[in-house]
Every structure is written in C-alpha cells, then in structure tokens.
C-alpha positions in Angstrom: 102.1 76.9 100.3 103.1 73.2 100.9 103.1 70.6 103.7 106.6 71.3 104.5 106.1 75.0 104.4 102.7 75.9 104.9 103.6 79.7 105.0 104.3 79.7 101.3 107.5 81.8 102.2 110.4 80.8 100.8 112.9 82.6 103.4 111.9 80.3 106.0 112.9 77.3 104.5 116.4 78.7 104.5 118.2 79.1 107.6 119.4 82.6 108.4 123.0 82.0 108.4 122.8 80.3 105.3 124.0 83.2 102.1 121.0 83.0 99.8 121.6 82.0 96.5 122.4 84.2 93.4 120.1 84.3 90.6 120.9 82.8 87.4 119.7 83.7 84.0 120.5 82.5 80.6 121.1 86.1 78.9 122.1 85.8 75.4 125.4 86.6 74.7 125.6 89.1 72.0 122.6 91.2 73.1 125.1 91.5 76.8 128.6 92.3 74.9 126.3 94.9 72.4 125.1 96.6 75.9 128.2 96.2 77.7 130.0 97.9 74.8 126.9 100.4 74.6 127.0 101.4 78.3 131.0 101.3 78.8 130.3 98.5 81.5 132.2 95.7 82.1 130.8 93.9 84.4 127.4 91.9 83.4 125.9 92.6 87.0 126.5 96.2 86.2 124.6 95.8 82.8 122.0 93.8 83.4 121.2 96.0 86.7 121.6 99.0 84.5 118.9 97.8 81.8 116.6 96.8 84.4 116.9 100.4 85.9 116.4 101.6 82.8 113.5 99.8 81.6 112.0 100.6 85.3 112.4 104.2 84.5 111.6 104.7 80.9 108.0 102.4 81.8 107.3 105.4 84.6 107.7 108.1 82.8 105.9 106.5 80.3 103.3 106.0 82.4 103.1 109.4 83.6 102.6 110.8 80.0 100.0 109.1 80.0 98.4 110.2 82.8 99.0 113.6 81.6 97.2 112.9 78.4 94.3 111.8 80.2 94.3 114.5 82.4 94.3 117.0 79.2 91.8 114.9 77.6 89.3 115.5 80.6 90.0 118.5 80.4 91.7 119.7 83.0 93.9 121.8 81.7 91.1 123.9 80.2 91.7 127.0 82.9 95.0 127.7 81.8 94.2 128.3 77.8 94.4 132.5 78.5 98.2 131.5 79.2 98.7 130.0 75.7 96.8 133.1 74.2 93.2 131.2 73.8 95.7 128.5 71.5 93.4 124.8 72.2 
C-alpha cells in the first residue's frame, strides 16, 4: 500500500488495455537444457511450467501421505485389522 496506490493492488496501477508484463527469471542454463532434454520439451515456457506442475503435484501427494500416516497413527484405521487377518 502506498500514497499513489493506497489499495496495495498492483492491477490498478496498470491500465486495462495495457498487456501485463511477462515474468522474468534468471534460470540457470544447464539445469533448463538437462530438463528440456529430460522432458523431450523444447520450449523453456513448457519446462519451466512443467517442473512447477510437477513440484505442485509431488508436494500434494506428499502431503496427503502424511495425512494418512497420521490418521493410522491415531488410529483410525484400527476397525479394519479383521481385514488384514488381525496383522497390526
């Protein structure tokens, strides 16, 4: 929030026929071509996009292993034991 924008959002200081810009990043070079190569991609839009989707995904199912774990360390999983044949 500033004087000259004192909603803090940065879409209303740019008019809306005005493209907004792209986003730059300084990726290091080898570690694009080894994921290019990696992925088949050629485009470094495509890879990048691709390892952020993939990060994204691999960080929920993470996530949702752990929840799982916790789940079976409460022990709520403890009804269905006579499946498993009494197994812990």
């Amino acid at each position: 929030m500033t004087r000259e924008n004192p909603l803090g959002r940065p879409e209303d200081l740019v008019p809306e026929s005005a493209p907004l810009p792209k986003t730059v990043t300084d990726v290091d070079d080898a570690l694009l071509a080894e994921a290019q190569l990696l992925l088949g991609i050629i485009t470094e839009n495509d890879t990048v996009n691709l390892a952020l989707a993939g990060l994204i995904t691999e960080q929920r199912r993470k996530d949702a292993v752990e929840a799982q774990l916790r789940r079976y360390q409460a022990g709520q999983f403890a009804s269905l034991r006579h499946l498993s044949g009494g197994r812990p």
